[in-house]
BAMI-352627 format. One record per residue (C-alpha): z, y, x; residue in three letters; residue number from 1. Coordinates in steps of 0.05 Angstrom, whole numbers. Example, Ala and Ser with C-alpha at 12.3 -4.5 7.8 and 13.67 -1.06 7.14 Angstrom:
<sites>
<<156, -90, 246>, "ALA", 1>;
<<143, -21, 273>, "SER", 2>;
</sites>
This chain:
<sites>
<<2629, 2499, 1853>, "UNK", 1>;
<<2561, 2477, 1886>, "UNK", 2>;
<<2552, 2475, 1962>, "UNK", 3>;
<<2479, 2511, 1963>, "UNK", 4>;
<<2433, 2547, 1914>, "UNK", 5>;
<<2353, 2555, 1939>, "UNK", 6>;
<<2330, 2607, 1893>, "UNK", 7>;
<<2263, 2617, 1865>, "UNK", 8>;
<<2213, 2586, 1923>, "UNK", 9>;
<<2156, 2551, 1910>, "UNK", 10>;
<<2165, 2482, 1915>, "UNK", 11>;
<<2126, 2429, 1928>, "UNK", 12>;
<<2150, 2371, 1900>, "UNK", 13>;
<<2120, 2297, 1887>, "UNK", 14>;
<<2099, 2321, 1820>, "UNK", 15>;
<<2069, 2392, 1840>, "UNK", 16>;
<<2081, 2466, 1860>, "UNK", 17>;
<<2131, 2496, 1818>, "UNK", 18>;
<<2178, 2566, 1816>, "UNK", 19>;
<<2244, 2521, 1821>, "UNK", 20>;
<<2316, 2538, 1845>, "UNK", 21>;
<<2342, 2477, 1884>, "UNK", 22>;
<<2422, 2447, 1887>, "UNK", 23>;
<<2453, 2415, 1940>, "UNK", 24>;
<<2506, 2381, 1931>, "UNK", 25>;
<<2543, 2335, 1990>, "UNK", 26>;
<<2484, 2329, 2032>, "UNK", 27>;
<<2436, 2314, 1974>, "UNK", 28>;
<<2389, 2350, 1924>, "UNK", 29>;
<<2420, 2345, 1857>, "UNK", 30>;
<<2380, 2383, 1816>, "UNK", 31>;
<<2307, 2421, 1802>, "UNK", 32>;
<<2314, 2475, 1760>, "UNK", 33>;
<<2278, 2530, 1719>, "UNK", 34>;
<<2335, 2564, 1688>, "UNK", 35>;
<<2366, 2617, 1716>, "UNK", 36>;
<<2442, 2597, 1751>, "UNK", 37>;
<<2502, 2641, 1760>, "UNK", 38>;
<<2497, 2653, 1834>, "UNK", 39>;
<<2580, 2651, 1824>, "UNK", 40>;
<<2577, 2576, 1824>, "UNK", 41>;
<<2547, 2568, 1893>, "UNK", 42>;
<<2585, 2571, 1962>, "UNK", 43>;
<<2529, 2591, 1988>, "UNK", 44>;
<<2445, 2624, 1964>, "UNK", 45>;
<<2386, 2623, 1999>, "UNK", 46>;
<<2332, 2670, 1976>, "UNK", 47>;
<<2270, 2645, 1979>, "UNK", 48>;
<<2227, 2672, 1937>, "UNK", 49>;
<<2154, 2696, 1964>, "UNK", 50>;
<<2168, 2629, 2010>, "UNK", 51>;
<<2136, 2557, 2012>, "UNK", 52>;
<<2194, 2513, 2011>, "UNK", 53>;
<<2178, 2443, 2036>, "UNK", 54>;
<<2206, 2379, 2053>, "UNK", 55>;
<<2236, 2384, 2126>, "UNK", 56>;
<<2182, 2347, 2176>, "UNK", 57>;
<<2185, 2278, 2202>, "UNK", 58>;
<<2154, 2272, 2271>, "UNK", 59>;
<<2142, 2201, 2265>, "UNK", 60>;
<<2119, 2198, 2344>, "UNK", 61>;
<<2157, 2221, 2410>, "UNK", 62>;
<<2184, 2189, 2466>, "UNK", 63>;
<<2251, 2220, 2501>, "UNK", 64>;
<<2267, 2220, 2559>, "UNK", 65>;
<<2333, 2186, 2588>, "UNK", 66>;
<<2358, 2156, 2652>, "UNK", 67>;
<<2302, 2111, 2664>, "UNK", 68>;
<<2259, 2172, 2657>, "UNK", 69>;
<<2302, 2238, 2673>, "UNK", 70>;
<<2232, 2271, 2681>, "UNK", 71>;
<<2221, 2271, 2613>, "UNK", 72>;
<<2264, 2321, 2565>, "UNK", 73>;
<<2322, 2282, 2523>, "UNK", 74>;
<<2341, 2278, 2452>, "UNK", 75>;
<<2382, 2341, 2450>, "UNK", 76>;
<<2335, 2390, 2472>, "UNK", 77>;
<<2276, 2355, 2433>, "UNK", 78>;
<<2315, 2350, 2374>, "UNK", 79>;
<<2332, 2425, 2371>, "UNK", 80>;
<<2267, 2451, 2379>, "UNK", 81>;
<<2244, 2405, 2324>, "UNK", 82>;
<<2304, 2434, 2274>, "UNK", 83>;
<<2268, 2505, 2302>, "UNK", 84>;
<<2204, 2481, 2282>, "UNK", 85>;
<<2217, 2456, 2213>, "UNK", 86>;
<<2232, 2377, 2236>, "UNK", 87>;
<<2290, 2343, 2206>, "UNK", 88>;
<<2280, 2277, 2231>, "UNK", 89>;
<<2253, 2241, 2291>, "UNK", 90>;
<<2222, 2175, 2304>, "UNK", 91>;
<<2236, 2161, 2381>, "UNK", 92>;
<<2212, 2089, 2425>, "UNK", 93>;
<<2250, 2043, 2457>, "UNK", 94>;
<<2213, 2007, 2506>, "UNK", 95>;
<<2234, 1934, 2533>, "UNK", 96>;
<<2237, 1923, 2605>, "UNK", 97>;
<<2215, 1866, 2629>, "UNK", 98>;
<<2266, 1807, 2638>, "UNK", 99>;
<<2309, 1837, 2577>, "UNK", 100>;
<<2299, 1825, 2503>, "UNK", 101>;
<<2286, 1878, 2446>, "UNK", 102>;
<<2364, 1891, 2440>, "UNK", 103>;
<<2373, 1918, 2503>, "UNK", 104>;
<<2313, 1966, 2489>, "UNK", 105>;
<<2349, 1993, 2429>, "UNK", 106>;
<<2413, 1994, 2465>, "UNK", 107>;
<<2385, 2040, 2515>, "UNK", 108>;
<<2352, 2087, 2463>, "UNK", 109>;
<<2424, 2091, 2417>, "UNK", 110>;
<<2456, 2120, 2485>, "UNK", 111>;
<<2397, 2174, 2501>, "UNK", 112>;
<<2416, 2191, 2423>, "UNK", 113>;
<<2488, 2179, 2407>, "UNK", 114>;
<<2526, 2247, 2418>, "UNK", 115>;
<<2463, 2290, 2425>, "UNK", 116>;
<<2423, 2289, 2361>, "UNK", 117>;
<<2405, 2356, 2322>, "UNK", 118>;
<<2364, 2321, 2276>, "UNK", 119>;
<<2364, 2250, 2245>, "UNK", 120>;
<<2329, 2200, 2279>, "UNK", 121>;
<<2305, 2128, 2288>, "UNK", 122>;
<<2268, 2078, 2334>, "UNK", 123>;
<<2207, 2041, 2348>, "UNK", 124>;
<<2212, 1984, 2402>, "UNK", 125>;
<<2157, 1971, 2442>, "UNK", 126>;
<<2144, 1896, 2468>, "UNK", 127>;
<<2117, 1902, 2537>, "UNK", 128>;
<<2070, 1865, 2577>, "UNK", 129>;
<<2081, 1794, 2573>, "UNK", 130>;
<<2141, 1789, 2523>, "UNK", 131>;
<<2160, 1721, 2514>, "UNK", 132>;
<<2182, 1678, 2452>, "UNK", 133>;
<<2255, 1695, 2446>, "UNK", 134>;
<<2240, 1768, 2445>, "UNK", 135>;
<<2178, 1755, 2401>, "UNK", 136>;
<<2219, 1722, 2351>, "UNK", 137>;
<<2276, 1785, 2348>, "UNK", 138>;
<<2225, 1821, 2303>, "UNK", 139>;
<<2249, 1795, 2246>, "UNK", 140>;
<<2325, 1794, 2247>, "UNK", 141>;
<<2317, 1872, 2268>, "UNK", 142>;
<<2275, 1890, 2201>, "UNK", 143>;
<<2330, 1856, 2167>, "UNK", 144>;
<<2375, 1909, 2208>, "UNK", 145>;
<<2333, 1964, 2188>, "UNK", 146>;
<<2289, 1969, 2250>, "UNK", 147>;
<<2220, 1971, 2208>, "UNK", 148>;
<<2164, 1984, 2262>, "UNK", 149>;
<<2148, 1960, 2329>, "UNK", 150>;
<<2092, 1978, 2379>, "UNK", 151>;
<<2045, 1956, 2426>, "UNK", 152>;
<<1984, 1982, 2472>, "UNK", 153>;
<<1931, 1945, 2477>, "UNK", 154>;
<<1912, 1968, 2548>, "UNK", 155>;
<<1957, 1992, 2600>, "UNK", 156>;
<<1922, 2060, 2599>, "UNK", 157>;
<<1921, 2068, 2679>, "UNK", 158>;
<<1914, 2036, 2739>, "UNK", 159>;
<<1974, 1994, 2769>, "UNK", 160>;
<<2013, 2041, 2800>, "UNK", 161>;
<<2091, 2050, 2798>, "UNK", 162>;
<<2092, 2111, 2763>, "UNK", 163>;
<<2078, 2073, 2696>, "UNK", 164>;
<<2106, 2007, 2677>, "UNK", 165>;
<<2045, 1954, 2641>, "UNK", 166>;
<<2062, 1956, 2571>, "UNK", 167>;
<<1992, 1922, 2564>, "UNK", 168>;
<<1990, 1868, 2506>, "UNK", 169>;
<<1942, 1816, 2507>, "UNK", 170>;
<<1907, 1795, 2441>, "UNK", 171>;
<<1930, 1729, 2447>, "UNK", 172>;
<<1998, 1754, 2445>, "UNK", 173>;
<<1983, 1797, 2395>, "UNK", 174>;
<<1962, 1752, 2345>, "UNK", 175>;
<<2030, 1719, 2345>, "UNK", 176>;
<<2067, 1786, 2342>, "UNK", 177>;
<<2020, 1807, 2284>, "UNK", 178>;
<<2048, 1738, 2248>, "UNK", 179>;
<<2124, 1758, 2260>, "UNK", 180>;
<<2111, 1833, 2239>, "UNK", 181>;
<<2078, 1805, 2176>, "UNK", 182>;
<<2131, 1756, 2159>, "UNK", 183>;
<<2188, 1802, 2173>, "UNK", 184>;
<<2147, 1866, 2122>, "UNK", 185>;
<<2158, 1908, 2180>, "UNK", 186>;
<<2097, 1953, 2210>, "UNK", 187>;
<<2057, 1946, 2272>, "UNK", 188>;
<<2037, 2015, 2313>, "UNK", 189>;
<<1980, 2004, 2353>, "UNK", 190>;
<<1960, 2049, 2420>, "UNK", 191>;
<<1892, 2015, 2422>, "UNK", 192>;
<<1836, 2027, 2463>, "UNK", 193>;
<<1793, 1967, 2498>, "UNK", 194>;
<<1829, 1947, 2569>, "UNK", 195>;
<<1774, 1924, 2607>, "UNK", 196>;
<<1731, 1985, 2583>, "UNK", 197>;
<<1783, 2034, 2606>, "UNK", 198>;
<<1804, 2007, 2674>, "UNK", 199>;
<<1721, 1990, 2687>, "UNK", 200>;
<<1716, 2066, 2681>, "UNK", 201>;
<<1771, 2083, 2723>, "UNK", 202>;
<<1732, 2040, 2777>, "UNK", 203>;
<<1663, 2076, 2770>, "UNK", 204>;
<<1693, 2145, 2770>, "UNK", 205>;
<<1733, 2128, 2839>, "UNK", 206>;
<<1664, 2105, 2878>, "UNK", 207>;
<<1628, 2169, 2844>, "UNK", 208>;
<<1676, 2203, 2868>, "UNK", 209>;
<<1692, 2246, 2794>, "UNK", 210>;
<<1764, 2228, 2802>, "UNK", 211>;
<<1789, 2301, 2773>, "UNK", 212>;
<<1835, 2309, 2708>, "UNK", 213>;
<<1777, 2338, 2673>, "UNK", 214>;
<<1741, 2270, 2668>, "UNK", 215>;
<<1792, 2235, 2630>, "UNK", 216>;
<<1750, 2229, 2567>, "UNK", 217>;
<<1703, 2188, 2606>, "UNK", 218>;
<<1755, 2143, 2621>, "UNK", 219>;
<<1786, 2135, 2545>, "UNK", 220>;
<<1721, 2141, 2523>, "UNK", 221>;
<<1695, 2129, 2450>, "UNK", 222>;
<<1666, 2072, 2452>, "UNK", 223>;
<<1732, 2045, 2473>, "UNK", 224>;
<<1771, 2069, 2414>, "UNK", 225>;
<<1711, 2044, 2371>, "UNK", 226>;
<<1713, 1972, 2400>, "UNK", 227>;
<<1784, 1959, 2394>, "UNK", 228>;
<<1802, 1993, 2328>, "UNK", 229>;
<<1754, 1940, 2301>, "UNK", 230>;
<<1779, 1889, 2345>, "UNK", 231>;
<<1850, 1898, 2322>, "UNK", 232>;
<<1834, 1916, 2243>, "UNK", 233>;
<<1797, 1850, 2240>, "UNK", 234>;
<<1854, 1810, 2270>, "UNK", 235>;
<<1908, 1842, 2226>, "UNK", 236>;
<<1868, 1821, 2174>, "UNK", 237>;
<<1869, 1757, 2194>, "UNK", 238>;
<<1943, 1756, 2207>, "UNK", 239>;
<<1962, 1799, 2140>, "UNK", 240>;
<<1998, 1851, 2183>, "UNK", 241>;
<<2002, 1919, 2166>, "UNK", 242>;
<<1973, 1969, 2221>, "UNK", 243>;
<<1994, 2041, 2234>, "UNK", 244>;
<<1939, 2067, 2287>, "UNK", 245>;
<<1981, 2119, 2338>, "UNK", 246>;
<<1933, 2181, 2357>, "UNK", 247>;
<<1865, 2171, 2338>, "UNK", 248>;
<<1830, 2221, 2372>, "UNK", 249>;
<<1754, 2204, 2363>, "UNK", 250>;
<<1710, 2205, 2305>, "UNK", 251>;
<<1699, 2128, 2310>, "UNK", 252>;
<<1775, 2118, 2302>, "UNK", 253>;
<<1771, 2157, 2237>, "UNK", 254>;
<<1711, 2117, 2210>, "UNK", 255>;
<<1744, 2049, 2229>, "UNK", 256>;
<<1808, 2061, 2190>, "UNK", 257>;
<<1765, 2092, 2132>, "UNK", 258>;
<<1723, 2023, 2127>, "UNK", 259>;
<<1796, 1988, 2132>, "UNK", 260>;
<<1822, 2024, 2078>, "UNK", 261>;
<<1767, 2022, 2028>, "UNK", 262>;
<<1765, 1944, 2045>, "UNK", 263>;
<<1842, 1945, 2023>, "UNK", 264>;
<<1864, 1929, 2079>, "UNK", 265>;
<<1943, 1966, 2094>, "UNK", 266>;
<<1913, 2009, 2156>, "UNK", 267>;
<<1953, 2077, 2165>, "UNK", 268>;
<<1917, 2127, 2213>, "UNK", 269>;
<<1955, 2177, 2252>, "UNK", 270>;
<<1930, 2245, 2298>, "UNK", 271>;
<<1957, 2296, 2340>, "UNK", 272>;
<<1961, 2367, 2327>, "UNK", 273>;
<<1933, 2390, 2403>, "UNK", 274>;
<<1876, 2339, 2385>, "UNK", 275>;
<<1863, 2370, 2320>, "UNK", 276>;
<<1859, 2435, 2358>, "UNK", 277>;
<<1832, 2423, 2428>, "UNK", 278>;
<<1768, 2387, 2461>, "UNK", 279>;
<<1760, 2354, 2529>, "UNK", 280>;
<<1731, 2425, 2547>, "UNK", 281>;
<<1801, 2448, 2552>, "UNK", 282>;
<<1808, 2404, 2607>, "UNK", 283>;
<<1765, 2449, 2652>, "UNK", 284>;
<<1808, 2517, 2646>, "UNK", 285>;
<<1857, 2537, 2699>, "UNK", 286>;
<<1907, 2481, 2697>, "UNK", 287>;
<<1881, 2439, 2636>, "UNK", 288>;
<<1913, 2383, 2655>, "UNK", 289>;
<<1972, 2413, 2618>, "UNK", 290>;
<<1927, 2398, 2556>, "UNK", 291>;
<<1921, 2319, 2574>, "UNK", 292>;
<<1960, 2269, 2525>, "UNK", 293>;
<<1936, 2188, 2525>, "UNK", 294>;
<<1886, 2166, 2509>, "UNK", 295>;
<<1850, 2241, 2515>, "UNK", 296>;
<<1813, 2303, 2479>, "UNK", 297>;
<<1745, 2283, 2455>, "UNK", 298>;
<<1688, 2334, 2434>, "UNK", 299>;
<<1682, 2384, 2378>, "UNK", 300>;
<<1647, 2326, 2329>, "UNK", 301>;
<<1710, 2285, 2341>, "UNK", 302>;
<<1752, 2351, 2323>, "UNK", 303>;
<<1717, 2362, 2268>, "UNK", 304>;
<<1720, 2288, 2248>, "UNK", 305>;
<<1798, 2286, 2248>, "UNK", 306>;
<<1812, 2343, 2209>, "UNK", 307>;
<<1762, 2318, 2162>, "UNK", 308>;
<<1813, 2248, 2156>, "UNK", 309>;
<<1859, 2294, 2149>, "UNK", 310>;
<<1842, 2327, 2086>, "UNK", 311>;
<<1812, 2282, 2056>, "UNK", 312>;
<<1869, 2223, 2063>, "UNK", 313>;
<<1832, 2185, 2120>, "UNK", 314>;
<<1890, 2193, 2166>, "UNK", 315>;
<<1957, 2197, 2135>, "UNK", 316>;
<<2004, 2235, 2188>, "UNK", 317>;
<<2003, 2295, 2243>, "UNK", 318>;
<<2048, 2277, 2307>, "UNK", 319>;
<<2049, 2303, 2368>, "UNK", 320>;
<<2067, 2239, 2418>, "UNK", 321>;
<<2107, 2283, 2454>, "UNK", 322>;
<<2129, 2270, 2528>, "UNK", 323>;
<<2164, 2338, 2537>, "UNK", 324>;
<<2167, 2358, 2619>, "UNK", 325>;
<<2171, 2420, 2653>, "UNK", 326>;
<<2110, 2457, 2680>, "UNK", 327>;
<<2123, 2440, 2745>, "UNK", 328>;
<<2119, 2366, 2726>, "UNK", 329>;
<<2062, 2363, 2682>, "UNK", 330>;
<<2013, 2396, 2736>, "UNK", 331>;
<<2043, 2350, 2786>, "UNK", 332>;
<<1988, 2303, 2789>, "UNK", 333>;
<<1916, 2312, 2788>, "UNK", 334>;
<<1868, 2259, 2778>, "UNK", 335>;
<<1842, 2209, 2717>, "UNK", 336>;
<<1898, 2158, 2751>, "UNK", 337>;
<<1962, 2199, 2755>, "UNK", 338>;
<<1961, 2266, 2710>, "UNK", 339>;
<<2025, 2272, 2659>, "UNK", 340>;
<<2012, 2255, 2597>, "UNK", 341>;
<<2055, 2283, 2537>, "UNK", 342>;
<<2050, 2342, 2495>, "UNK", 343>;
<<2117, 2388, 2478>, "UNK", 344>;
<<2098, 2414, 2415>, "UNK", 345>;
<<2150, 2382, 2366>, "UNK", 346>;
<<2159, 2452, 2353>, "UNK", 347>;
<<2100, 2479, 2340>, "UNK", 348>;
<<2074, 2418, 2289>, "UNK", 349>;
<<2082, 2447, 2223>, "UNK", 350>;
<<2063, 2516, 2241>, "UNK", 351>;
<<1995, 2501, 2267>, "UNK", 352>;
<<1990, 2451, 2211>, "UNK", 353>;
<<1997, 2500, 2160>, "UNK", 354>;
<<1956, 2554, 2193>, "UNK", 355>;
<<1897, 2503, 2215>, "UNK", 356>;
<<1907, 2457, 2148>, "UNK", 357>;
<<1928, 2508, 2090>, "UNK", 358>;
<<1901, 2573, 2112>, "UNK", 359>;
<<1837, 2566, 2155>, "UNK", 360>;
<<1818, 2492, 2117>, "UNK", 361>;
<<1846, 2510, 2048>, "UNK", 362>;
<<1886, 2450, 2054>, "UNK", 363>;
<<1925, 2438, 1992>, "UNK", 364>;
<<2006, 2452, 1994>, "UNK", 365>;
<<2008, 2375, 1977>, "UNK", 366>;
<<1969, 2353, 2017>, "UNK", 367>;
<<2000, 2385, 2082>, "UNK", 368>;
<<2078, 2362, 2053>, "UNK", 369>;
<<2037, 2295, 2061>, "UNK", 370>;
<<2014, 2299, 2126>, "UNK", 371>;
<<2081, 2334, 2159>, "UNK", 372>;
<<2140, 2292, 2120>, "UNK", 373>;
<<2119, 2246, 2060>, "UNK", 374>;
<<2069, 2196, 2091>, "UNK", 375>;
<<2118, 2186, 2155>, "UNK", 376>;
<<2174, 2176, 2103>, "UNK", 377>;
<<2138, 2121, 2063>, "UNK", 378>;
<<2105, 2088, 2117>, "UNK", 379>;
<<2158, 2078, 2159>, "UNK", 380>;
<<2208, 2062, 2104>, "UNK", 381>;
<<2244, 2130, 2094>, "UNK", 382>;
<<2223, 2144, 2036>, "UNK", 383>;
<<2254, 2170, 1984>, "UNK", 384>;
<<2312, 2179, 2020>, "UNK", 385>;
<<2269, 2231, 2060>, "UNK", 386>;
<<2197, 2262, 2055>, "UNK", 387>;
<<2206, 2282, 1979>, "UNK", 388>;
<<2242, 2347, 1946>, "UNK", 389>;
<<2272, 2303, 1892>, "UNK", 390>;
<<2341, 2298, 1864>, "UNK", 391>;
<<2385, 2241, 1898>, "UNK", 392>;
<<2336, 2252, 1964>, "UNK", 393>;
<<2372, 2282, 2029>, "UNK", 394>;
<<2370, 2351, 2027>, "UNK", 395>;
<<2327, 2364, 2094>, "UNK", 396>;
<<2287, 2429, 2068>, "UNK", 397>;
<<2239, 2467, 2117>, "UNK", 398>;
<<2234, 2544, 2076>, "UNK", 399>;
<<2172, 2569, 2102>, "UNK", 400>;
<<2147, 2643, 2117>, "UNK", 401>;
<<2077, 2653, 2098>, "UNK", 402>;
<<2071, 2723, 2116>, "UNK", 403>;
<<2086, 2713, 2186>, "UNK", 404>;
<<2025, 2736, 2229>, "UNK", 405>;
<<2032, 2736, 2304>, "UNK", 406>;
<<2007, 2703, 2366>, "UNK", 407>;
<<2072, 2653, 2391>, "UNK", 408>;
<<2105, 2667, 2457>, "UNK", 409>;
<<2144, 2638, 2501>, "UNK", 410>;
<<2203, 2675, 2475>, "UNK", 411>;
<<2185, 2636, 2405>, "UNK", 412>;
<<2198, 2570, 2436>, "UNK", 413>;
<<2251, 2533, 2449>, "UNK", 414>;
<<2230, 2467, 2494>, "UNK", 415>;
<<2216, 2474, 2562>, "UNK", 416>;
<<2180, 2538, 2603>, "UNK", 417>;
<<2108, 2526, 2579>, "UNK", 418>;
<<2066, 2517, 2520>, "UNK", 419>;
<<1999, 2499, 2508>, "UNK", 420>;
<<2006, 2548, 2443>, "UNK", 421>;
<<2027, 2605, 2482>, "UNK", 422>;
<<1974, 2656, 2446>, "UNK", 423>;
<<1962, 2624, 2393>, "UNK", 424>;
<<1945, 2663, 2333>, "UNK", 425>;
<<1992, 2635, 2278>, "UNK", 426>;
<<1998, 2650, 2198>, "UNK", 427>;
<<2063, 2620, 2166>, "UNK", 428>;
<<2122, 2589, 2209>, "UNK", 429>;
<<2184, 2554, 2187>, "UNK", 430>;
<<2232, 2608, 2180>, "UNK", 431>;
<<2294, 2567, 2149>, "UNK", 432>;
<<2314, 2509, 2159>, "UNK", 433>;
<<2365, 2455, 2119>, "UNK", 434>;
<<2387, 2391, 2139>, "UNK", 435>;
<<2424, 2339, 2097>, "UNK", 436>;
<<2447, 2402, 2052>, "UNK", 437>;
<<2472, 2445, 2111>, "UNK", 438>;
<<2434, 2513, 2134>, "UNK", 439>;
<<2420, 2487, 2215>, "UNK", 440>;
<<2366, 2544, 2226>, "UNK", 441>;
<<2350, 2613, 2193>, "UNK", 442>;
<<2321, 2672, 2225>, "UNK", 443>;
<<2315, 2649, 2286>, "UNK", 444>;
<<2391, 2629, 2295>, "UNK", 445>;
<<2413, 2553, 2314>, "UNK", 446>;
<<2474, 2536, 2253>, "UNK", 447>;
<<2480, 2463, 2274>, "UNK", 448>;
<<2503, 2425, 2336>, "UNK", 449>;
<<2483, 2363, 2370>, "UNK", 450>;
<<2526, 2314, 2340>, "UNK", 451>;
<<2505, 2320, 2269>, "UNK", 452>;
<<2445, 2281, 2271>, "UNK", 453>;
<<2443, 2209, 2238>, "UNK", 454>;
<<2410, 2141, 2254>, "UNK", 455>;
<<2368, 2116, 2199>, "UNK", 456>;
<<2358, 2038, 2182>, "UNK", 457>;
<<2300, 2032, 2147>, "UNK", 458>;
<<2259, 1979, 2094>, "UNK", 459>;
<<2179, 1992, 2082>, "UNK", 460>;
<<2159, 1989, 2008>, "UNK", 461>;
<<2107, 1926, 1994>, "UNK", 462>;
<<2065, 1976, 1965>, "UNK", 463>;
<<2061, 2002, 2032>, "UNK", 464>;
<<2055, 1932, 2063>, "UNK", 465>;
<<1998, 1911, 2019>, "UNK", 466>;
<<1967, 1982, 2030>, "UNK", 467>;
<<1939, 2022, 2038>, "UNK", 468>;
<<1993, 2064, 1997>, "UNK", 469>;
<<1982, 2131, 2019>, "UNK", 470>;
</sites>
């Protein structure tokens, strides 16, 4: 007796779009098949024929909230609106605080998880302003525990205030953590814009008095992204380290990790969803601060520029950096210095992917598995334990519904009491959901509960390392 039959979707799987039924067996696809099976030999049968039944999403990109930040939603809320959304697995940050190591970070993010995890999940530390030697020199005895990417920002992104602590990195430092991450094979993610650009801005918009939300694209401007994507490409090619660029949201971004990549040069480009979707003349409606997540929204050529990465292979993932916060909280503040950053829309990622990508860009099916679940897997060393439909892989399944046709609601949601989506016109949704063989979503209904959800050590292919792989 089988655990679970998926009947008669089409699949997309590494090696095309077929008419398959899927097994799962203890947690794990065991078989692709054509033939037809006696539906007597399964505990329990999906239907899914007329659906698109896709690897379950990897948001490789969010940052919970915890004690240190109670403002901030936590990993059980998060996580269940991603398992809602057709997200089976989570890559969360762990910041260091200054005066402790990289240990302590992850200890902090294990107890935001532990207990409360819907979907699988893992963790990116981020070295903070100033980290010395000793915690330096941690990055490679945690790759060799399955920690496989670390970040940094390479400005502090605003003004010294004690809302946000300085995470700022300078280049010196870099270099040397560009030599660990290289000599460990673990992945660098990069927030990088130019620091002395950005905070020079912040300056000349205070004495001009244009200190409003709606400026904030003069403050992370372009030509900031453009000066230190090069900046940082040319010194990880000079320190062999393998660079993973978090939200590029201009059209300079894109062409710097194009020129990267066609020089060989293992340079992964990430965007966001709400970028994809949204310009910096969002910021001007009624409240479009809501709309604001770091660096900023550019203009309709940079739009047009990042789904063009997309679909062409330019940029390899869709993320949302989420920072998930009430309403109240995210039109707190007001000005280019304080507004909240963050975006909620875990849930909403593959569903505007599809309907954007697949039905408005004629995306191919492959190509939007690639940018929702199989490029997060293999560059962050998940793969092909996830991001594939393949036997032996974890069963984590998103079945979606491509005749859905509605405009989402709040009532549709499931993370917090707004949504920059609320009214927007969708076609296709996630509409069942399995993770590691077990039915968590269907129809609306939550099957799973907060303690199933996994930690994942991970190892980066050297294809991936000597890049760039995908």
């Amino acid at each position: 007796m089988h655990d679970l039959l998926i009947k008669g979707g089409t699949v997309v799987t590494a090696s095309g779009i077929k008419t398959l039924d899927i097994v799962v067996d203890d947690g794990l696809i065991t078989s692709l098949s054509t033939n037809d099976l006696n539906l007597e030999d399964f505990k329990e049968v999906i239907d899914a024929v007329g659906m698109i039944v896709v690897p379950g999403g990897i948001e490789p990109h969010a940052h919970i909230g915890g004690p240190r930040q109670p403002e901030r939603s936590g990993a059980g809320p998060v996580s269940m609106a991603a398992l809602f959304g057709g997200t089976t697995t989570v890559l969360d940050f762990a910041t260091q605080i200054p005066g402790h190591d990289l240990y302590h970070a992850l200890e902090e993010a294990e107890e935001r998880w532990s207990g409360n995890a819907y979907t699988d999940y893992a963790y990116h530390p981020i070295l903070t302003n100033g980290a010395d030697e000793d915690s330096i020199s941690q990055i490679n005895q945690l790759t060799r525990d399955g920690i496989a990417s670390f970040k940094i920002f390479t400005t502090s992104i605003r003004p010294p205030s004690p809302q946000m602590q300085n995470n700022h990195t300078d280049f010196g430092r870099l270099g040397t953590i560009m030599e660990r991450v290289s000599e460990a094979g673990s992945i660098l993610l990069v927030h990088s814009e130019d620091d002395e650009m950005v905070h020079y801005n912040y300056d000349r918009l205070k004495e001009s008095d244009e200190w409003e939300w709606w400026n904030m694209h003069r403050v992370h401007t372009n030509q900031s992204e453009d000066v230190s994507f090069r900046r940082v490409s040319r010194l990880s090619e000079l320190k062999n380290c393998p660079i993973y660029f978090v939200h590029v949201s201009a059209r300079e971004g894109v062409q710097e990790v194009a020129r990267s990549r066609a020089a060989g040069l293992p340079i992964y480009g990430e965007t966001l969803h709400n970028y994809a979707c949204f310009t910096y003349e969002d910021y001007r409606n009624k409240d479009g601060m809501k709309y604001h997540t770091y660096p900023s929204l550019k203009g309709e050529e940079d739009r047009d520029s990042l789904w063009d990465g997309l679909m062409e292979g330019t940029l390899s993932t869709l993320a949302t950096d989420l920072v998930s916060t009430t309403w109240e909280e995210k039109i707190k503040f007001k000005t280019v210095a304080d507004v909240t950053g963050g975006h909620n829309g875990i849930e909403t990622r593959m569903g505007v992917a599809y309907t954007e990508g697949v039905v408005k860009r004629g995306m191919s099916l492959e190509r939007f598995v690639d940018i929702t679940s199989t490029n997060a897997a293999k560059i962050m060393g998940l793969y092909p334990r996830k991001g594939v439909i393949s036997p032996g892989s974890d069963a984590d399944i998103t079945i979606m519904d491509p005749s859905v046709d509605k405009e989402l609601s709040l009532a549709d949601l499931h993370l917090e009491d707004y949504s920059i989506w609320e009214g927007y016109k969708i076609k296709g949704w996630p509409k069942t959901v399995v993770h590691r063989g077990k039915i968590v979503v269907t129809d609306g209904e939550l099957l799973s509960k907060p303690s199933y959800g996994e930690f994942l050590p991970r190892c980066i292919s050297g294809e991936i390392l000597r890049g760039p792989a995908c």
